[in-house]
VEXDREN-303192 format. One record per residue (C-alpha): residue number from 0; residue in three letters; x, y, z. Coordinates in nm, 3 decimals, m for minus. Layout:
{NUM, ALA, {X, Y, Z}}
...
***
This chain:
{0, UNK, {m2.393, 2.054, m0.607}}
{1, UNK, {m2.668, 1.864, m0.475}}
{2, UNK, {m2.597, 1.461, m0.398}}
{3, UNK, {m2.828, 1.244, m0.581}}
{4, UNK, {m2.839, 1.026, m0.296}}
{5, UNK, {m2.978, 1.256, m0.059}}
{6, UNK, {m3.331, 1.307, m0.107}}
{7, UNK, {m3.550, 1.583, 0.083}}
{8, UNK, {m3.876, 1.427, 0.238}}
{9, UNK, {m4.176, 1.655, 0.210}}
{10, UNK, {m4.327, 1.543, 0.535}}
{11, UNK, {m4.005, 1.647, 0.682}}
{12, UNK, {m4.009, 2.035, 0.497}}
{13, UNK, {m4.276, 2.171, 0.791}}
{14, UNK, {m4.160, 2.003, 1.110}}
{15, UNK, {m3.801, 2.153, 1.020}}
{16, UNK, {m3.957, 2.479, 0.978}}
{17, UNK, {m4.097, 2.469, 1.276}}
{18, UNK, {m3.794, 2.386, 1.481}}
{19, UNK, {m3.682, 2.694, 1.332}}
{20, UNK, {m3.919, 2.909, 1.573}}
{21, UNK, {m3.809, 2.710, 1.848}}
{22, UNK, {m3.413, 2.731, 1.802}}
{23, UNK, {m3.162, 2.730, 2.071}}
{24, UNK, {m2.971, 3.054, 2.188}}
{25, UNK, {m2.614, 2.814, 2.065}}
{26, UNK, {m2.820, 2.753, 1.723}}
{27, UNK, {m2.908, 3.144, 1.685}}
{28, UNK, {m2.561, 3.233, 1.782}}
{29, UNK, {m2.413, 3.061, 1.545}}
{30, UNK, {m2.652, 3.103, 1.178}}
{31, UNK, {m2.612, 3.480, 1.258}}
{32, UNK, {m2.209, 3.449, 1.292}}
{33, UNK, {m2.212, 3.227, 0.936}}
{34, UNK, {m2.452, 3.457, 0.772}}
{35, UNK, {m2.261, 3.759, 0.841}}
{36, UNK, {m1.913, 3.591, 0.751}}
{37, UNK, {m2.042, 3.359, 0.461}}
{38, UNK, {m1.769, 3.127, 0.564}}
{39, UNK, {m1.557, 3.156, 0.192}}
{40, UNK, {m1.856, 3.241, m0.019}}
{41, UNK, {m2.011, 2.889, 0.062}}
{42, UNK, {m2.399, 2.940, 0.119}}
{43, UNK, {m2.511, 2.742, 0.476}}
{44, UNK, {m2.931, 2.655, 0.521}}
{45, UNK, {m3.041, 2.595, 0.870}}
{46, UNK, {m3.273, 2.277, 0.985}}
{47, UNK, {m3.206, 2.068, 0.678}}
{48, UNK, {m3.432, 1.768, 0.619}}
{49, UNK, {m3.163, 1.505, 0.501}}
{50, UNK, {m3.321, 1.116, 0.436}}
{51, UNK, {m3.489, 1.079, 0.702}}
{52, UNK, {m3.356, 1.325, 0.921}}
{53, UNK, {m3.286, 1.698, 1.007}}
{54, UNK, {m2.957, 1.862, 1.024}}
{55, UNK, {m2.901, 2.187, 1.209}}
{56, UNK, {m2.720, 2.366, 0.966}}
{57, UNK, {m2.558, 2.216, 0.631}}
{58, UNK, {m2.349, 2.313, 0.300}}
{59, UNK, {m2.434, 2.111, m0.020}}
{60, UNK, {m2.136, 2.248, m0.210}}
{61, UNK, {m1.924, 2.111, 0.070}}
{62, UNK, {m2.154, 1.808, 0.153}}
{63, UNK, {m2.096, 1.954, 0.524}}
{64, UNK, {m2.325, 1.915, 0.838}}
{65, UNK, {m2.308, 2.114, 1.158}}
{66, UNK, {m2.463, 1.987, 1.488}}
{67, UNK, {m2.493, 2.127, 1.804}}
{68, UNK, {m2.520, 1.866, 2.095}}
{69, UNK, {m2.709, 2.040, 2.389}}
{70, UNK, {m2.827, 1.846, 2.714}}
{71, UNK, {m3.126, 1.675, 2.508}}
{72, UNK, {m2.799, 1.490, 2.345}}
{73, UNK, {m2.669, 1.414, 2.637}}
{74, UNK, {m2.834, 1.065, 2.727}}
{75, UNK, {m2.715, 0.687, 2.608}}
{76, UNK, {m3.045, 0.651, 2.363}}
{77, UNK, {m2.964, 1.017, 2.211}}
{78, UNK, {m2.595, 0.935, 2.137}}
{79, UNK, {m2.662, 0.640, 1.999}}
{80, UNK, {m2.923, 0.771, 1.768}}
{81, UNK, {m2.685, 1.037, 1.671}}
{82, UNK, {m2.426, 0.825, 1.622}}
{83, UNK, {m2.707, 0.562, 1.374}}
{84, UNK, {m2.811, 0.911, 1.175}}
{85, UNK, {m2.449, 1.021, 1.136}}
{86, UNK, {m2.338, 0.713, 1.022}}
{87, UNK, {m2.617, 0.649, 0.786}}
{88, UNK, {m2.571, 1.003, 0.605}}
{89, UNK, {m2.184, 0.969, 0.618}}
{90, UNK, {m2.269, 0.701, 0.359}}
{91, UNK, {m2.398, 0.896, 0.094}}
{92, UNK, {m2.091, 1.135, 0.123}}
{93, UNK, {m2.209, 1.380, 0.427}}
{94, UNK, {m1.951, 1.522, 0.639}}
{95, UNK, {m2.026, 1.631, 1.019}}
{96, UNK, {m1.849, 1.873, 1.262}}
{97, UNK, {m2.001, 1.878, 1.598}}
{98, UNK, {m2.007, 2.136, 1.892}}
{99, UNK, {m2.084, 2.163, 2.222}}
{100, UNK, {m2.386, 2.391, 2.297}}
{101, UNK, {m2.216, 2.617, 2.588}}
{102, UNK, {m1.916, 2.580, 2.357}}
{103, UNK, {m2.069, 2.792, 2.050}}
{104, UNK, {m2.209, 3.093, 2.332}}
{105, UNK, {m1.913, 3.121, 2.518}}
{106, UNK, {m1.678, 3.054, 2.238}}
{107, UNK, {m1.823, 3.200, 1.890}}
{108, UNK, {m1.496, 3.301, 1.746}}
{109, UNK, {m1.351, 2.976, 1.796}}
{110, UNK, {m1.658, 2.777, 1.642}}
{111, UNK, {m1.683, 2.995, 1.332}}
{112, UNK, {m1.271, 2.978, 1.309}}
{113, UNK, {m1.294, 2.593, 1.333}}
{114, UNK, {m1.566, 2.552, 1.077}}
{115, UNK, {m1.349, 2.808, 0.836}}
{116, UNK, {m1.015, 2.617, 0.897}}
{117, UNK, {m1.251, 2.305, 0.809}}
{118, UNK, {m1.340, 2.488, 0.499}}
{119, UNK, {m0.941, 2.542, 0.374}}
{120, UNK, {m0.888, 2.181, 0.426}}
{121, UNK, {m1.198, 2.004, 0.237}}
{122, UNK, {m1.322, 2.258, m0.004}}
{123, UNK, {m1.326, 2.209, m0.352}}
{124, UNK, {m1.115, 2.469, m0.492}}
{125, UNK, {m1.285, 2.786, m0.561}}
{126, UNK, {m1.393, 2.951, m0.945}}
{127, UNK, {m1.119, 3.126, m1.142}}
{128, UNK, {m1.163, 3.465, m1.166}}
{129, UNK, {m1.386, 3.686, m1.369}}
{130, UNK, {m1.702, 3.527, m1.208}}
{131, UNK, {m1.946, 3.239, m1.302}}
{132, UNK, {m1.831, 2.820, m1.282}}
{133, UNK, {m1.657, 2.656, m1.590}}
{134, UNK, {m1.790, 2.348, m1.774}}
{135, UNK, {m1.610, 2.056, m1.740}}
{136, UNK, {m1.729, 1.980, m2.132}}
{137, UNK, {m1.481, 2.335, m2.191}}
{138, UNK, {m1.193, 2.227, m2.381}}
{139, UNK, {m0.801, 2.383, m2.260}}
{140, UNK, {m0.681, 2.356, m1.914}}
{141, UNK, {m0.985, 2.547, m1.770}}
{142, UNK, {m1.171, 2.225, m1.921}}
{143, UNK, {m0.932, 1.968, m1.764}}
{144, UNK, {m0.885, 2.159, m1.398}}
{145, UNK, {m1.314, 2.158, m1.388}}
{146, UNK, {m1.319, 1.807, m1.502}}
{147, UNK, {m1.080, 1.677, m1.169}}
{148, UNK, {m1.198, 1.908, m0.961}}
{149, UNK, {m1.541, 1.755, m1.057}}
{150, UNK, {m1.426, 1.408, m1.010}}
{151, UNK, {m1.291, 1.442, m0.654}}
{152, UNK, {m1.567, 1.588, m0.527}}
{153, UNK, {m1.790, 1.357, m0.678}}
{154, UNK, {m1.542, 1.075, m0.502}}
{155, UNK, {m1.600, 1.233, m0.179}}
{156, UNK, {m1.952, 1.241, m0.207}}
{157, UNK, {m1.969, 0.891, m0.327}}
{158, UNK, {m1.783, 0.786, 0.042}}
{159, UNK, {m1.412, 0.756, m0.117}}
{160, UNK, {m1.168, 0.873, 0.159}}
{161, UNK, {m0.897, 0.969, m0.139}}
{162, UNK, {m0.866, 1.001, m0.483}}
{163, UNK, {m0.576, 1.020, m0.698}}
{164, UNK, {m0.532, 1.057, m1.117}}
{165, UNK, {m0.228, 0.951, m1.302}}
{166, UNK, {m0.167, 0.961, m1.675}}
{167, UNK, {m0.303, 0.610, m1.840}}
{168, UNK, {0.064, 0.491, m2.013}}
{169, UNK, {0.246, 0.175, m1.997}}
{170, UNK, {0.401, 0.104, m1.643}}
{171, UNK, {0.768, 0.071, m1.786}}
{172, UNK, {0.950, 0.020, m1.437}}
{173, UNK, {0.672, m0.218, m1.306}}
{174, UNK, {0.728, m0.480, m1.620}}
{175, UNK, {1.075, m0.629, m1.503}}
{176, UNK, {0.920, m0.634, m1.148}}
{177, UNK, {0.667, m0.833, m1.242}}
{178, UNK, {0.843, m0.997, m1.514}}
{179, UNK, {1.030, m1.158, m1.222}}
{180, UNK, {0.812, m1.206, m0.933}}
{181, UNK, {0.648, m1.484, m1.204}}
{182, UNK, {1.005, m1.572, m1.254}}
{183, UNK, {1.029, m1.729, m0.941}}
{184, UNK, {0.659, m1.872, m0.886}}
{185, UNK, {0.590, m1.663, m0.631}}
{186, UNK, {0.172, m1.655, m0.773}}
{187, UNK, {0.146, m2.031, m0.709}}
{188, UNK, {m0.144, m2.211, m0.852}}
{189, UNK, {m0.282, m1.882, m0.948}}
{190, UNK, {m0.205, m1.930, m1.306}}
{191, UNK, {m0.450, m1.651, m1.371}}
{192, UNK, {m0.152, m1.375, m1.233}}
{193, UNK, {0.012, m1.435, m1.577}}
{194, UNK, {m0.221, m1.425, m1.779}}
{195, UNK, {m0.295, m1.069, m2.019}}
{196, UNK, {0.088, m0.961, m1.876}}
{197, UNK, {0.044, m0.691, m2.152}}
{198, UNK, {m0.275, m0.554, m2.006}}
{199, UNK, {m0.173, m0.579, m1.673}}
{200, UNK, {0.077, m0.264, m1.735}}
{201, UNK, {m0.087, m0.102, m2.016}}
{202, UNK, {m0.441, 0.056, m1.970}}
{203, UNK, {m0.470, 0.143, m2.292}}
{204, UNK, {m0.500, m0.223, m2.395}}
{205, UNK, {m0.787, m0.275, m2.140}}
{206, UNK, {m0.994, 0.058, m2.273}}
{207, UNK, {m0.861, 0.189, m2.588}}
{208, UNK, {m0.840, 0.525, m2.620}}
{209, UNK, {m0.764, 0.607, m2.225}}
{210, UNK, {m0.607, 0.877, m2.110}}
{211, UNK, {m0.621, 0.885, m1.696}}
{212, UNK, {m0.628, 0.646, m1.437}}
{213, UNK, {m0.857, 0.758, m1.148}}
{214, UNK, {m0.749, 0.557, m0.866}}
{215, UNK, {m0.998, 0.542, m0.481}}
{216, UNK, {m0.940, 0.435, m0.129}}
{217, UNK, {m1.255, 0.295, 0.033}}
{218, UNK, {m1.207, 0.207, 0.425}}
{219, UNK, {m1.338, m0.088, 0.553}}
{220, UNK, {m1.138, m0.083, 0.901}}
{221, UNK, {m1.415, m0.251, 1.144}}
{222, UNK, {m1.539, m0.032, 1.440}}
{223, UNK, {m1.516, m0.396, 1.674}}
{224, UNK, {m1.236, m0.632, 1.620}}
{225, UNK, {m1.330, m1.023, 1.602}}
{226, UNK, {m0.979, m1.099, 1.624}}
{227, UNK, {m0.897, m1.323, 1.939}}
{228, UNK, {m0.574, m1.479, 1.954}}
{229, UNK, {m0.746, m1.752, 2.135}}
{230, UNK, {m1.022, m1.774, 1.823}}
{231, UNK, {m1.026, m1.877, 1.518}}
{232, UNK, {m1.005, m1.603, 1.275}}
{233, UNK, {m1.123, m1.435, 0.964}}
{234, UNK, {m0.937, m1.118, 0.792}}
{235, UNK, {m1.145, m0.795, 0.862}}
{236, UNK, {m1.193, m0.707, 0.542}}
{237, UNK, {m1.383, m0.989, 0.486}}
{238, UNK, {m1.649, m0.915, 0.834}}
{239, UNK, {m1.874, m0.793, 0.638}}
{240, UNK, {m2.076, m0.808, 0.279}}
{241, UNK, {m1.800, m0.900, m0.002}}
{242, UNK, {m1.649, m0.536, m0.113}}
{243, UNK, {m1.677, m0.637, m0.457}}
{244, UNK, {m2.086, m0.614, m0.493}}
{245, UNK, {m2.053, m0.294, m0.253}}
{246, UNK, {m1.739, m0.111, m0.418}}
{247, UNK, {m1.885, m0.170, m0.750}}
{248, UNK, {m2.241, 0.000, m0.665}}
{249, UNK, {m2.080, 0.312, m0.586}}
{250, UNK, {m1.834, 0.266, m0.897}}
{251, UNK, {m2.130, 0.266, m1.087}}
{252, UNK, {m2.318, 0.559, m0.959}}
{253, UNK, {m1.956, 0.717, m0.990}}
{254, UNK, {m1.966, 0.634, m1.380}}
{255, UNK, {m2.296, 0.761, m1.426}}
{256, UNK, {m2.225, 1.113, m1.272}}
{257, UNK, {m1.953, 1.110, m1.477}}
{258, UNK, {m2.151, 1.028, m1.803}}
{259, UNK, {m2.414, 1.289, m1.680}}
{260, UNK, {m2.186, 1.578, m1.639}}
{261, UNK, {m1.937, 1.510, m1.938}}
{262, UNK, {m2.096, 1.313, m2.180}}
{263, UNK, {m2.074, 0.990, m2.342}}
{264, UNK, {m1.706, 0.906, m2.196}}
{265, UNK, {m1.532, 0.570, m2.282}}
{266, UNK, {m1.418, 0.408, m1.946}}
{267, UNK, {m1.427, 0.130, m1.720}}
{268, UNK, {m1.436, 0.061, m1.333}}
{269, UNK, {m1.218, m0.195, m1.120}}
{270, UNK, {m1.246, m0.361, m0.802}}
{271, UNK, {m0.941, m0.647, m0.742}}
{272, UNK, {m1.120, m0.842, m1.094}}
{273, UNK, {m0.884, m0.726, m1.353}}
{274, UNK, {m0.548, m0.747, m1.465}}
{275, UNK, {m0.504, m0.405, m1.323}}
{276, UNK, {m0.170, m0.332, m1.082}}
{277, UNK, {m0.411, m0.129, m0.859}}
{278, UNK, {m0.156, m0.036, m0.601}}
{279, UNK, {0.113, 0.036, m0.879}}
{280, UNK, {m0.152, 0.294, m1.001}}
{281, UNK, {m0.269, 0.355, m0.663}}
{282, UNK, {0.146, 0.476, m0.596}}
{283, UNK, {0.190, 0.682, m0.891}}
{284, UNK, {m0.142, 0.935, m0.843}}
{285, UNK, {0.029, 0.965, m0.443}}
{286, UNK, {m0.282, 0.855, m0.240}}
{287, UNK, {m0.028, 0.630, m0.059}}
{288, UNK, {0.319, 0.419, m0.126}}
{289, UNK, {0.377, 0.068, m0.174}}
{290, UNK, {0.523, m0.090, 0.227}}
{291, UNK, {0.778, m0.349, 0.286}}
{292, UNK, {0.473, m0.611, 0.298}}
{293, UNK, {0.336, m0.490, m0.046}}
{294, UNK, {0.033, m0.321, 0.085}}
{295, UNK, {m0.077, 0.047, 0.011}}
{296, UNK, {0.017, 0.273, 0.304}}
{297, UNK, {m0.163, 0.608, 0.339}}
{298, UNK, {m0.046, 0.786, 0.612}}
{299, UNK, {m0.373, 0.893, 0.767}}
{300, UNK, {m0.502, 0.553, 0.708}}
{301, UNK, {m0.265, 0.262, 0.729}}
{302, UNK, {m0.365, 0.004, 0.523}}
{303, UNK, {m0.721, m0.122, 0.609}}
{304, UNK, {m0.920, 0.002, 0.294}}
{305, UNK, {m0.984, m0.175, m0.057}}
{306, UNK, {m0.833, 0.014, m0.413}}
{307, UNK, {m1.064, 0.050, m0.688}}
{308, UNK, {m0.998, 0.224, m1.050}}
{309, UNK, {m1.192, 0.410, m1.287}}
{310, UNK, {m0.984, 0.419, m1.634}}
{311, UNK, {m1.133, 0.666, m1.862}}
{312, UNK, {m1.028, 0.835, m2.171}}
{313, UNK, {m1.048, 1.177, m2.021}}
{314, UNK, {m0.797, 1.390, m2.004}}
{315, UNK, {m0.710, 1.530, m1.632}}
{316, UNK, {m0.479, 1.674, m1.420}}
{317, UNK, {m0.257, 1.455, m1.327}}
{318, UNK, {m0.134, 1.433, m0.970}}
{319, UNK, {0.215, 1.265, m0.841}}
{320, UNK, {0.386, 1.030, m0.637}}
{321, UNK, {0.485, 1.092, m0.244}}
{322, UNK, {0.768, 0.946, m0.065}}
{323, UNK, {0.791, 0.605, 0.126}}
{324, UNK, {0.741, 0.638, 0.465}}
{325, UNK, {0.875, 0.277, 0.595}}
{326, UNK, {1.201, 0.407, 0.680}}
{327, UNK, {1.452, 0.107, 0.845}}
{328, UNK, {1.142, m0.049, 0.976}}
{329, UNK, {1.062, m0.443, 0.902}}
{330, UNK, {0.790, m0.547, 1.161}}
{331, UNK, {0.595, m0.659, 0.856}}
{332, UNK, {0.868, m0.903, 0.776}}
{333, UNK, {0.969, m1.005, 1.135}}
{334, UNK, {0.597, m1.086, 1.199}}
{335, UNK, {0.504, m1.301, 0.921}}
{336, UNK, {0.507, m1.670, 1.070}}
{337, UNK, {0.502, m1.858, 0.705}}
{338, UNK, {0.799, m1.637, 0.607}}
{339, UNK, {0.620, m1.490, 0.315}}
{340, UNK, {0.841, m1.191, 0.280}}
{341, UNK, {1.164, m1.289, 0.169}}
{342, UNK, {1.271, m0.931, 0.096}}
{343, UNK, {1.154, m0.569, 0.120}}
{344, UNK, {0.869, m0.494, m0.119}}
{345, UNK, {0.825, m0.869, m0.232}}
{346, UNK, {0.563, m1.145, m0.129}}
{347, UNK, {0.607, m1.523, m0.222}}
{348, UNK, {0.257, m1.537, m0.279}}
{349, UNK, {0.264, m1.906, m0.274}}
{350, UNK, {0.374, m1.910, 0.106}}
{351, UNK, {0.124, m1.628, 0.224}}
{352, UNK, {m0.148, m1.787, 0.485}}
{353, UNK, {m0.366, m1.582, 0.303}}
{354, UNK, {m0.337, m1.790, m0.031}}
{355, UNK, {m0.346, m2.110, 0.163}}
{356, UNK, {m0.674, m2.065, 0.302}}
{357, UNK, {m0.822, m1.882, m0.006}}
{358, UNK, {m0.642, m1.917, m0.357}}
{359, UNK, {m0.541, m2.264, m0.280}}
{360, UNK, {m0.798, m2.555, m0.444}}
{361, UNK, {m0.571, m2.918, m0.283}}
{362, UNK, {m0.443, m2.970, 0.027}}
{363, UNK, {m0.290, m2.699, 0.267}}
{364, UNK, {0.095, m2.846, 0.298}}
{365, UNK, {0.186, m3.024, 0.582}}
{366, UNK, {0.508, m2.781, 0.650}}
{367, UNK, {0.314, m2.478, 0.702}}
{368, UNK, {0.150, m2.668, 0.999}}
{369, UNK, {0.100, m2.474, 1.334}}
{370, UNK, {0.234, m2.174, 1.124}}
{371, UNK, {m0.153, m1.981, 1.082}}
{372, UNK, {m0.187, m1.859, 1.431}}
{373, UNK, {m0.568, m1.937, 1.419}}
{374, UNK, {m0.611, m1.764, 1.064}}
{375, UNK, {m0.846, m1.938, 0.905}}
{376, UNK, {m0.948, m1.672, 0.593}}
{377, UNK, {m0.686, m1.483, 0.499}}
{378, UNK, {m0.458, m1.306, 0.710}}
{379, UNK, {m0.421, m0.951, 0.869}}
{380, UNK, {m0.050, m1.031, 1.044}}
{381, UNK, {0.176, m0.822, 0.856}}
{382, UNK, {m0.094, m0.530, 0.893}}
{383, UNK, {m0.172, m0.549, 1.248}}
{384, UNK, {0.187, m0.481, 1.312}}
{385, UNK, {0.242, m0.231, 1.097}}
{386, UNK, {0.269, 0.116, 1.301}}
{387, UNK, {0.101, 0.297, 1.039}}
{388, UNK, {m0.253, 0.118, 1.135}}
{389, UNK, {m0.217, 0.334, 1.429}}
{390, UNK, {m0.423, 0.578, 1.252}}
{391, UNK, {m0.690, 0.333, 1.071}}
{392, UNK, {m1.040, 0.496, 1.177}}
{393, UNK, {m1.334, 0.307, 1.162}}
{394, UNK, {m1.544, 0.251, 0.872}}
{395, UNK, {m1.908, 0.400, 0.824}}
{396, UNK, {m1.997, 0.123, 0.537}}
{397, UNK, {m2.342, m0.027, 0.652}}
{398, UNK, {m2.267, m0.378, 0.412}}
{399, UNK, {m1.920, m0.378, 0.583}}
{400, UNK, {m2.095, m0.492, 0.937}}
{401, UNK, {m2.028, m0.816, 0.999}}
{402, UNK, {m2.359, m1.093, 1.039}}
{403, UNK, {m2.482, m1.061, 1.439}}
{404, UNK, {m2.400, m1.400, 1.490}}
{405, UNK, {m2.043, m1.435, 1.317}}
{406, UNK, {m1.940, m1.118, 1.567}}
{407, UNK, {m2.023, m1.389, 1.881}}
{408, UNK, {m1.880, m1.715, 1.680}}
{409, UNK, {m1.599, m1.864, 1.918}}
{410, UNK, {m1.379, m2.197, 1.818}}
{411, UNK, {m1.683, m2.470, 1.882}}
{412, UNK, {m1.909, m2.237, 1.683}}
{413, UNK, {m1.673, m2.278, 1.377}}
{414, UNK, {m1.595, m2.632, 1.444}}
{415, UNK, {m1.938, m2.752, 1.451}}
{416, UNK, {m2.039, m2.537, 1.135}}
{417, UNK, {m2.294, m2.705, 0.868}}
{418, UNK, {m2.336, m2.609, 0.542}}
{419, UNK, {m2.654, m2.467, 0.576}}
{420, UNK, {m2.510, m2.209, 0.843}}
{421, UNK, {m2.233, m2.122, 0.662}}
{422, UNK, {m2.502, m2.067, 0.351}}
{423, UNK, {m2.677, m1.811, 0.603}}
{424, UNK, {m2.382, m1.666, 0.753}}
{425, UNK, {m2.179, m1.576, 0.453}}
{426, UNK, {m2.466, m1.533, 0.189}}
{427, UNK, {m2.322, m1.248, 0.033}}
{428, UNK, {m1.958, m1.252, 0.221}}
{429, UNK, {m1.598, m1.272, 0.035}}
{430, UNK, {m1.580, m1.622, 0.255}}
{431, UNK, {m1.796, m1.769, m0.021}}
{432, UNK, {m1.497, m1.762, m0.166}}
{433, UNK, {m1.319, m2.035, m0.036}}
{434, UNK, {m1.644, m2.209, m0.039}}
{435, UNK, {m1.792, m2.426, 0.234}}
{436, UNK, {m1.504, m2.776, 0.194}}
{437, UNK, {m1.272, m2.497, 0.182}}
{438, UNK, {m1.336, m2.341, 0.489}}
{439, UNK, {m1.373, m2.658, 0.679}}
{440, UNK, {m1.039, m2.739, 0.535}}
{441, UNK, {m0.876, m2.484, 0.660}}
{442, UNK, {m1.080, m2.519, 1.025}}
{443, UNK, {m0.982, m2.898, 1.002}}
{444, UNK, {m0.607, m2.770, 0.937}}
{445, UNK, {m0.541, m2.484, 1.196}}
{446, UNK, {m0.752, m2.662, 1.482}}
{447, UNK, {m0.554, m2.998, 1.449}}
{448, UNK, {m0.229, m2.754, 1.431}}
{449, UNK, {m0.313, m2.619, 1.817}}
{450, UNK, {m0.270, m2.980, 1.959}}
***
């Protein structure tokens, strides 16, 4: 299946013909070793013209590009190109494996075995038997099994790292939970959280009629960290343009795939707007488990990435929950300096630094003073410490990168900020958030904390 987003260039078409007559022994080597295995039945094409670039050898069934780096790779301009072009194409869902030209002549068997282990892992699973594809419009299981596989691929494509389905049904053990968490004020002066408490565990009052809940990890871990204990400080997620306007383009394109492939489906997509208990969802369809601090955890992840849902009144294959992986450990709890954890699995939202400097409209309280550790939107303690982060990976989201000059701001730069700077700097940021009085509150607050 072909990605819409990728789009052959016709002036592209003859110049990668042409580096065909002039491949590489490594590049020869290896088409004739994937022609004559076929690599699972997946079909490869060599010198692919991708965007605005070409590709030495790629799958579209798998979304999968090979490149071999020879000595013309080797210099600081050509890895950085490399690294711009892989980055770019990683956004419309490409994958890459790379290899070492010497590496695929002296070592064939262990290149081809590397791509086909690749293969096992990330391939979409493979037609039943008795030949041809089914239709995901095909009613019965084959129907529903062509319909999710469908879906998941289609989240990969779209840049999702993981994608998980669970049935759309009232969340019966999450209602006392949350029942009680408003119990005991622990949302604040966000009266909003209890508002539509029905809808908030029940799907099927938000989109009548649904059936699954498709829930998506998007990664937004930054590649540089702007965290300085000495600094002032923003959370990471919020480096870059607000995930809101970006997760919500691709939920879009997701729906329309969606509508193109199965018809006019009833359904609706989420990003943190909703009453929608995303990582309750998130929990059940086992892309991750719910840590002492609240958070998602995935275990190849951590917890740097935004949820998002798709509800839909398809039916689907339904996948389960995994087990919780925090063990005896409490470094979440240990670390927070407002104290915001009073017990495993529960945040007093009203004490978090990150609803100080956000949620909260009046005056930051005078006992939380000297307590923010330089956190001046939202808050990325209780992650940071967290020794599943060990594992978060870099993002390769474009809007994610945070503004040039916000990556060299240091405290005078945010102490002498004006309005019209801040307008610049955080156009299209979550910071607008807060709004500009907020943010100088919370500057005001933290810097007259440190003396």
């Amino acid at each position: 299946m072909r990605n819409k987003l990728i789009s052959y260039r016709k002036d592209l078409r003859n110049q990668a013909r042409e580096l065909r007559k002039f491949a590489t022994a490594s590049e020869v080597i290896l088409w004739n070793e994937i022609r004559r295995r076929k690599l699972a039945g997946y079909q490869f094409h060599r010198q692919v013209p991708l965007l605005d670039y070409i590709v030495d050898f790629y799958c579209h069934e798998l979304m999968l590009a090979i490149e071999i780096d020879g000595e013309s790779h080797l210099t600081k301009e050509a890895k950085s190109s490399d690294r711009k072009r892989q980055q770019k194409l990683e956004t419309t869902g490409v994958r890459f494996l790379r290899f070492d030209d010497r590496e695929v002549r002296n070592r064939t068997e262990m290149v081809v075995s590397k791509i086909a282990d690749w293969i096992k892992l990330n391939a979409p699973p493979a037609p039943l038997k008795g030949g041809g594809t089914i239709s995901p419009l095909e009613g019965g299981q084959r129907g529903v099994s062509s319909r999710t596989t469908f879906i998941k691929h289609t989240a990969t494509q779209l840049g999702f790292s993981y994608c998980g389905i669970s049935k759309a049904e009232f969340l019966e053990d999450e209602a006392p939970k949350l029942e009680e968490w408003l119990k005991r004020n622990y949302h604040g002066k966000m009266a909003y959280m209890a508002n539509h408490f029905e809808k908030r565990l029940d799907p099927t009052k938000l989109i009548p009629g649904a059936k699954s809940v498709i829930s998506l990890i998007y990664n937004y871990f930054p590649a540089k960290d702007l965290t300085d204990r000495h600094n002032l400080k923003i959370t990471r997620y919020a480096y870059g343009e607000d995930y809101h306007f970006v997760i919500k383009d691709k939920l879009k394109e997701f729906m329309l795939r969606l509508r193109e492939k199965l018809g006019d489906i009833n359904g609706r997509a989420f990003v943190d707007s909703a009453p929608v208990l995303e990582r309750a969802w998130a929990k059940r369809s086992g892309i991750g488990w719910i840590g002492k601090n609240s958070l998602l955890l995935n275990r190849s992840m951590g917890s740097f990435f935004f949820l998002a849902e798709l509800i839909v009144d398809l039916e689907l294959e339904y996948d389960g929950p995994i087990k919780d992986y925090c063990g005896t450990c409490t470094a979440c709890m240990d670390a927070c300096p407002t104290e915001a954890i009073p017990q495993p699995y529960v945040v007093d939202g009203s004490k978090c630094i990150s609803y100080f400097t956000i949620e909260l409209r009046e005056e930051i309280p005078a006992e939380v003073k000297g307590k923010f550790e330089n956190w001046i939107f939202g808050c990325d303690i209780c992650q940071e410490v967290c020794p599943w982060n060990r594992f978060a990976q870099p993002h390769h989201e474009p809007r994610f990168n945070p503004h040039p000059q916000t990556a060299g701001m240091n405290n005078s730069d945010w102490l002498e900020l004006t309005e019209e700077v801040f307008q610049k700097l955080f156009k299209k940021s979550a910071v607008k958030r807060t709004g500009f009085k907020g943010l100088k509150r919370n500057i005001q607050f933290v810097s007259t904390s440190a003396h």
